[in-house]
N, C-alpha and C positions, 0 to 999 in steps of 0.2 A: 332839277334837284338831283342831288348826287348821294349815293351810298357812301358811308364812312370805310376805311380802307381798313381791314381785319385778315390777320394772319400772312400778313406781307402780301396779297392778292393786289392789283391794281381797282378801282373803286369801277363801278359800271354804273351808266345813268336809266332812266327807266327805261328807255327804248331798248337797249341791251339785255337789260334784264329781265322783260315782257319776249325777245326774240330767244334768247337758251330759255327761259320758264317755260316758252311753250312747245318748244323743238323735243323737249325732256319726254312733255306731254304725249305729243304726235308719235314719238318713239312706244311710249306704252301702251299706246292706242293701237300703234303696228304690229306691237307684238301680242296684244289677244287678240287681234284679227289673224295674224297668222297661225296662232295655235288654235281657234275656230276652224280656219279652213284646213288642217291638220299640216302645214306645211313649217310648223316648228320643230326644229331637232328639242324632244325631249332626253335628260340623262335616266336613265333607267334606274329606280329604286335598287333593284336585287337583283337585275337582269331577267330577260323572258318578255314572250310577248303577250299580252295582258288578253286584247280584244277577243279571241272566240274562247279561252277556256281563263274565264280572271282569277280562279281558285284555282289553279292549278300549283301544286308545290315547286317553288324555286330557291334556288340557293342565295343563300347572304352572299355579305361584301367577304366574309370571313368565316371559316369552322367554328359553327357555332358550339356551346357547351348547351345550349336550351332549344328544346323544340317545340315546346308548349308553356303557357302560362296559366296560372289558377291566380287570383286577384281575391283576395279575400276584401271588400270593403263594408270597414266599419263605420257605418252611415253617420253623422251627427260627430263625429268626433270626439273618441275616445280620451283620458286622460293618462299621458304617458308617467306622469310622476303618482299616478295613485295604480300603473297596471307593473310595469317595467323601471322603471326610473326614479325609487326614491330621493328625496331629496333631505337630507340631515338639519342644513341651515332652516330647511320648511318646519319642522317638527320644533327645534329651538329657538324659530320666533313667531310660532304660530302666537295668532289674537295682535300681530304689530298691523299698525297701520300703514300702509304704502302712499306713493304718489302715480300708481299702476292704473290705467284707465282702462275702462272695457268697454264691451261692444252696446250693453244695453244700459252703462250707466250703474249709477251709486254699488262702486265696490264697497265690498266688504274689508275687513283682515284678512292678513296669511292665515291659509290653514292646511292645518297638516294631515296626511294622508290616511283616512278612518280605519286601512289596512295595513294587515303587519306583512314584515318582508322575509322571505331567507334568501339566502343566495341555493346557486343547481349547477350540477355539469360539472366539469373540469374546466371552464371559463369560469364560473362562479358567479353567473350572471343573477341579480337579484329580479326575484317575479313575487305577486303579491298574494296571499292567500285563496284566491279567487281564480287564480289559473293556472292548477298546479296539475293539469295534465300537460297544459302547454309547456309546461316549465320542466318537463320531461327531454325537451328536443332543443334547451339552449341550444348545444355542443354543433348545433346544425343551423341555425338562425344567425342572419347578421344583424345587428341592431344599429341602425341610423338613427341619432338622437337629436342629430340638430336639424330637422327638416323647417324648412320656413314657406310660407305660403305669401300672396297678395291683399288676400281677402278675410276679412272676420265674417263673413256674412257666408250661410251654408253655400246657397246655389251657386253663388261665383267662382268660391272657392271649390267646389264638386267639379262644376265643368274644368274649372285648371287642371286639378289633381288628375282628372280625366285626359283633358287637350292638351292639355300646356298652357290654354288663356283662359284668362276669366269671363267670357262669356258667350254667349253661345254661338252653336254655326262654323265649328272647327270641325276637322276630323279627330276622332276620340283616339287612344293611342291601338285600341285594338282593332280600330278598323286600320291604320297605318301599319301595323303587325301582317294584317291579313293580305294588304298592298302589298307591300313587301315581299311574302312570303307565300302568296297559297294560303291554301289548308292541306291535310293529308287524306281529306276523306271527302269525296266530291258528293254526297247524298246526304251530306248534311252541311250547316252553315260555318266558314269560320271562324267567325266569332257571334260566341255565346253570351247571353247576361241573363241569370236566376236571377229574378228579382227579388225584391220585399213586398210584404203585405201590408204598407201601407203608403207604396208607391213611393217611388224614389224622389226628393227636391230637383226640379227643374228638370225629372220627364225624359222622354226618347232622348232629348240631346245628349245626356251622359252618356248614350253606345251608339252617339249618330256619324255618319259617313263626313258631314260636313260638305268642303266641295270636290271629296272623291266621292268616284263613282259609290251609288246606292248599294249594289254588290256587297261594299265590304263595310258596311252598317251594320250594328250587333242585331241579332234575333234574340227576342225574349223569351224564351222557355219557363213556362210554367211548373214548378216542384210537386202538383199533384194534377191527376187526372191526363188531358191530350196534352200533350208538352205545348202546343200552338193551337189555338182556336180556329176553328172554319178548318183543318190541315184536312181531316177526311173526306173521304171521297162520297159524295151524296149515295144512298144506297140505289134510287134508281135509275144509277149512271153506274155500267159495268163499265171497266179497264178500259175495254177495248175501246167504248167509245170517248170516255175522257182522252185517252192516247190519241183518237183523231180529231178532237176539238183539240190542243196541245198543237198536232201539226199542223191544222188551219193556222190558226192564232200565228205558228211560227212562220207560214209561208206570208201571210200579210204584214206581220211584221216586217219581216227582208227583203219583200217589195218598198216597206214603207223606206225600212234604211239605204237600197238603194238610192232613192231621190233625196235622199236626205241623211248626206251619210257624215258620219262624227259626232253624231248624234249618243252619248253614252248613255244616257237614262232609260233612250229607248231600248239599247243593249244591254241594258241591264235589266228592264222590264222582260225582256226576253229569260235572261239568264233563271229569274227567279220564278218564272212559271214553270221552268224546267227544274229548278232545282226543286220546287214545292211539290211536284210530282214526284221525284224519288224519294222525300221527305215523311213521303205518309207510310213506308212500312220502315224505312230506316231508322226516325225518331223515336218515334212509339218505342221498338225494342230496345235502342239507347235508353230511355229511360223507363223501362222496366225492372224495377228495384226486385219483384218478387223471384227475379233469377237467380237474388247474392241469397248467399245462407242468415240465419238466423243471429248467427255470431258477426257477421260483416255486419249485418244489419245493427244490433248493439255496441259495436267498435265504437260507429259514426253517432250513439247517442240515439238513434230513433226510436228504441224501446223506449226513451223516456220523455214526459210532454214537452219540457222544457227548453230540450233539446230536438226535439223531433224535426221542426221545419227545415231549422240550420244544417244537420246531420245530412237531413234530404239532399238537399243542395250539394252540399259538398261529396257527398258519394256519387249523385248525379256526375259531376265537377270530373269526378276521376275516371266515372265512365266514359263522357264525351271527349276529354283529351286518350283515353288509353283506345279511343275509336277513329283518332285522328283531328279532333278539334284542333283548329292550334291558341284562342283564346277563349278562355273562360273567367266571366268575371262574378261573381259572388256578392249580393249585397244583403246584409243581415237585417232581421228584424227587426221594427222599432228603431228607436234613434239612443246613441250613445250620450244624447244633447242634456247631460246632467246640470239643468240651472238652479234644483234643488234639488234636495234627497238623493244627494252622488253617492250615497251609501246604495241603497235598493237601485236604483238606476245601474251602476254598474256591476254589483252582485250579481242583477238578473240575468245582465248581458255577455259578463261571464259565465252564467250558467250555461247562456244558450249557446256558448261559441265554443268555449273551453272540453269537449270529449270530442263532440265533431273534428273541430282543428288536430287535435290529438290520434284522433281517428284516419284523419285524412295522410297526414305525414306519414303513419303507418304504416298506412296501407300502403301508401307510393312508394316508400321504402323498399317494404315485402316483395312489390314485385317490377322490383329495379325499375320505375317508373322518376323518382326522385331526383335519379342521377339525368334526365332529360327535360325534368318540369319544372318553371321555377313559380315558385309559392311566393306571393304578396301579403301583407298584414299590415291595414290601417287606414288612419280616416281622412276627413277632406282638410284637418287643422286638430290639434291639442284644445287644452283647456285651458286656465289662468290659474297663477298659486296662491289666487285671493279669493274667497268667499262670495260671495253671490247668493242672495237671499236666505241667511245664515247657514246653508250646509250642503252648496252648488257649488258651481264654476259656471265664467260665463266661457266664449271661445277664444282660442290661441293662436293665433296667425301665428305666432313670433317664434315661436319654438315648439316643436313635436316631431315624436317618434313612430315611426315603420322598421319592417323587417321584411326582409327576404330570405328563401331557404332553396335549398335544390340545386341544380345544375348551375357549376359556377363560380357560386356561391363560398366563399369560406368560412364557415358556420362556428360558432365560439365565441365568436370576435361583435366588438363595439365600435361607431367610427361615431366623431363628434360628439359635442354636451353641450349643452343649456346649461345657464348662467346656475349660479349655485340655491335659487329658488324654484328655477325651473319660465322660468318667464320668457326667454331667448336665447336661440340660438348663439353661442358665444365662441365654440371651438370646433372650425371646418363647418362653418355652416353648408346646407344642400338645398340648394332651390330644386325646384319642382321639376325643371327643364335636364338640371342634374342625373335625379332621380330615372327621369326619363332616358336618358343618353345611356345609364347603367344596365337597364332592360331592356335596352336595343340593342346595346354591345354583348349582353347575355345570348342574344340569340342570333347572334353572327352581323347584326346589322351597324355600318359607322352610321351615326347618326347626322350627319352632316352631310352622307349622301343620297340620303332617304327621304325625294325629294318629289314635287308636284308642281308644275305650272300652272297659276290661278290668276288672274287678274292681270295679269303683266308682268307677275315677279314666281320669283320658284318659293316654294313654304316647306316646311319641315315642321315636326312632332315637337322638336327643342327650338323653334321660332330662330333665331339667330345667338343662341345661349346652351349652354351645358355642355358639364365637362361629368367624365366615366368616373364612379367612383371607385379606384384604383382597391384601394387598400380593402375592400370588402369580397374582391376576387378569388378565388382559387388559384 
């Protein structure tokens, strides 16, 4: 039996094609045995040597404009044509019937957006009734409107929004940050995740290491009480002798690595006994709120109930990067997953986001922190310009909106649009891989050299995809 002959190639019979198929094979096989036995030349992410200090701050590929990131994520998927993004043709034909399919079934009509708009700033950028402290800091926001995603489904699309894939068992992009680069503060972690209160879709893996070292896996910090559970030290265990249970542990360990050495998990089980040790007076103080004044503290909203959790976070947020974090990622309360009553659904959610986010820009501003931090805003996918059990949205792979602010950043400015109801990306669309490449090149790093040998082949943050989004730069 012979192959048909394609692309001017000569045909090969199966015996040919069974001896390269498997030669291909044994090549890839050779080469995780030899990055096992550590005798692969790997190319180095950001340069430095990783093994005894893996947080250690190192330099990009390039002078970076960004040294920290804050990630605001709006869980459930916000709707950009009812927050940022009106749309005229929605409002003059709401109640028409479409041929627009959605994720859970029997759409509705267009409907048009239950809030009024003005435009702010010397950009003139339109924001909707509901977040009009945000709408304070157009003139510093870049607004990406055509973003496009893989998935209508939360969890898939989370982990992308997160990895660059839809599913899980990647490294997230802040553990790739923290590869990269370090952190700047060795007694605490570098990368952060505030969670929500009612536990993120699809779990650890939104801040997991995937198959980089555990290291640079997010830690979850708690917004009231011990930032980490189990982090203090038993009361009848003084310093001294946790410090020499610590160097037992370390000296058995480093016998164990000796025999057994390339071993990362175990080096990395090391790293994090030691770093959970400096951790327990280091953290604590980071997030001791009762240090800021009375007025920082109402800036960020915590005076008020609505606003109190979110506020937390984000003031938190600004501690940890102004202490050397270098990623922090934020994820709000509740879900943005308006499938009815997108009225109160997102009213509420602007409540709780809206003085905070106001608050935080502020503050970073005030004390020249803005000019090194770059601010994220947004969710794992948009919504739909149809209806959904008379007065929802179901979700929007197709088209939705983010922003960025801070170091970088040139703030005023819009790049892309969705179609004139808001349904898809229509002009300069931005995959996710995109978006990713823009936050790596923010913080000195080329994304295509920012790189890990897994399985046989090298992997990157943008998988083999994304391009800088130029036009939103400084």
């Amino acid at each position: 039996m012979h192959s048909q002959r394609t692309h001017g190639l000569p045909p090969l019979n199966r015996r040919q094609w069974l001896t390269q198929a498997g030669s291909g094979a044994g090549l890839l096989g050779l080469a995780g045995l030899l990055q096992q036995e550590g005798l692969l030349a790997e190319e180095p992410a950001a340069g430095g040597d990783r093994s005894s200090r893996p947080l250690a701050p190192r330099a990009g590929h390039f002078p970076a404009k960004a040294k920290a990131v804050i990630w605001l994520f709006m869980e459930g998927g916000p709707s950009g044509v009812d927050i940022f993004d009106p749309k005229p043709e929605l409002t003059k034909r709401h109640g028409q019937r479409t041929d627009i399919q959605v994720f859970f079934g029997d759409p509705g009509p267009l409907m048009k957006s239950p809030f009024q708009f003005k435009q702010y700033g010397e950009c003139g950028q339109w924001v909707c009734e509901k977040y009009t402290h945000v709408a304070k800091h157009v003139d510093d926001l870049a607004f990406v409107k055509s973003c496009f995603t893989e998935s209508d489904n939360h969890v898939p699309a989370i982990y992308q929004i997160n990895s660059g894939l839809p599913r899980p068992g990647f490294p997230t992009a802040g553990a790739w940050i923290t590869y990269g680069l370090g952190s700047e503060n060795q007694d605490l972690p570098g990368y952060v995740v505030l969670g929500n209160t009612q536990g993120a879709k699809g779990g650890p893996h939104n801040w997991g290491s995937g198959f980089l070292p555990t290291t640079y896996q997010g830690t979850l910090f708690r917004s009231e009480g011990a930032p980490i559970l189990h982090l203090t030290r038993p009361k009848d265990i003084s310093r001294a002798d946790q410090r020499a249970q610590l160097d037992l542990m370390a000296e058995l360990n480093a016998e164990h690595q000796r025999r057994h050495p390339g071993e990362a998990d175990l080096l990395a089980r090391i790293q994090s006994f030691e770093l959970a040790y400096r951790m327990q007076s280091t953290a604590a103080e980071v997030v001791d709120l009762a240090k800021e004044s009375p007025r920082t503290r109402a800036m960020y909203g915590i005076d008020q109930p609505q606003s109190r959790s979110f506020g937390t976070k984000c003031l938190m947020a600004r501690r940890l990067i102004e202490s050397g974090v270098r990623f922090v990622q934020i994820y709000s309360d509740g879900e943005w997953d308006a499938h009815n009553n997108l009225t109160k659904n997102h009213t509420d959610h602007c409540a709780a986001t809206d003085v905070p986010i106001d608050g935080l820009l502020t503050d970073l501003k005030q004390r020249n922190l803005l000019d090194s931090t770059l601010v994220i805003w947004g969710g794992e996918f948009g919504r739909m310009p149809v209806s959904q059990r008379g007065d929802g949205r179901d979700h929007n792979p197709n088209g939705f909106l983010q922003w960025m602010a801070g170091a970088g950043v040139k703030g005023g400015v819009s790049y892309g649009a969705t179609d004139e109801i808001g349904y898809a990306a229509a002009e300069n669309p931005v995959s996710v891989h995109d978006f990713h490449a823009t936050m790596l090149h923010l913080l000195g790093i080329d994304h295509e050299r920012l790189t890990y040998f897994h399985n046989g082949r090298s992997y990157r943050l943008t998988d083999v995809a994304g391009n800088v989004i130029r036009d939103i730069l400084a």
